[in-house]
C-alpha positions in Angstrom: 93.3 95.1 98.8 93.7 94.4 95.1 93.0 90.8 94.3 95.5 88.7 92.7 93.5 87.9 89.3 93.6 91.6 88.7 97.3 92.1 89.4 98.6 88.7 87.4 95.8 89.9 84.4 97.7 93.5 84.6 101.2 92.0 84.7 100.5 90.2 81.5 98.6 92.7 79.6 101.8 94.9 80.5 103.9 92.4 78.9 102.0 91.4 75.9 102.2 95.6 75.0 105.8 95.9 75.9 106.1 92.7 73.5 104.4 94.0 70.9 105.6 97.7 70.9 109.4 95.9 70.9 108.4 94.0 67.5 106.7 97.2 66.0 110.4 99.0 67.1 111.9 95.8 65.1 109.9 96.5 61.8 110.7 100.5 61.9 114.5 99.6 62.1 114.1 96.7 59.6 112.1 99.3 57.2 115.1 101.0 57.0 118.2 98.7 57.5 117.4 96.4 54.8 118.4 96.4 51.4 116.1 96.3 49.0 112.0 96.3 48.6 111.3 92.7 48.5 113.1 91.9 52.1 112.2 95.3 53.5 108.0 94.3 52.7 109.0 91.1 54.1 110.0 91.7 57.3 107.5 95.1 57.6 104.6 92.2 57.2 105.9 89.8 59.3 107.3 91.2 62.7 104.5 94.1 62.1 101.8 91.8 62.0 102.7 90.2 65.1 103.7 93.6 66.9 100.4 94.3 66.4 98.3 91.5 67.4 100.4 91.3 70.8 99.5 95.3 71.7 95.7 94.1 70.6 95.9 91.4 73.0 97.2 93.3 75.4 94.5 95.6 75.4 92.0 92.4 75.6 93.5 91.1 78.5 93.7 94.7 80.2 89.3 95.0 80.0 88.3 91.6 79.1 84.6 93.6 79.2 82.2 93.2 75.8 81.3 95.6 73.7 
């Protein structure tokens, strides 16, 4: 039997990914939705950035092991 640490630790590493691959969908459509270079940076930076460091903790919390 699987213990329930392991299955709440893979329930949230799933949602942390399918978090963060949703904001990295985000910045691809804002990348080419928006108008001009200034608001198109902005909103690649922002929502990608935070895409990002959701699918990284996702992976942390999916093997918590050290290096």
């Amino acid at each position: 039997m699987i213990p329930l640490f392991a299955v709440v630790q893979m329930i949230g590493a799933g949602i942390l990914a399918v978090v963060g691959v949703a904001l990295l969908l985000m910045a691809a459509i804002a990348l080419l939705r928006f108008p001009d270079l200034f608001t198109r940076a902005h909103a690649l930076t922002l929502i990608s950035g935070a895409g990002a460091m959701c699918v990284l903790a996702a992976l942390g919390v999916a093997h918590p092991e050290p290096a």
